[in-house]
Phi, psi and omega in degrees: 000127166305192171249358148291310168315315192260349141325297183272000163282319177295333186258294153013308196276120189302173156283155193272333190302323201106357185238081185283196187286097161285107158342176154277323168324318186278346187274270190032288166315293176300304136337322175275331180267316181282341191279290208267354193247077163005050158104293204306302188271132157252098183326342177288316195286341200231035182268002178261305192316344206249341181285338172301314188282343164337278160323320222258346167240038182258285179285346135251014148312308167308317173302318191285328193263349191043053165237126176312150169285137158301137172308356186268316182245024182212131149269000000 
């Protein structure tokens, strides 16, 4: 494989640390588990679940207000 082939396989690929491309929402988010849940929660570990809730108050925001999230808050 060339070193071009293997640049652009690499960048294709999420990162493994878990800390894929987060909003502000999702840090937020991420924050609030660390402030509040004693310890308990780890956010790497709880990254598809906290990404469903994300969306799921992304898309309703959008429903109630029938306005797009700003790109600042939505990846």
């Amino acid at each position: 494989m060339d070193p071009n082939q293997q640049q652009q396989q690499q960048q294709q690929q999420p990162p493994q640390d878990g800390a894929q491309n987060e909003d502000y929402l999702d840090k937020g988010l991420d924050f609030a588990e660390k402030k509040y849940g004693q310890g308990k929660i780890d956010p790497v570990k709880m990254r598809d679940t906290n990404e469903k809730i994300t969306d799921g108050a992304r898309n309703l925001f959008e429903k109630v207000t029938g306005k797009h999230v700003p790109e600042k808050f939505s990846n």
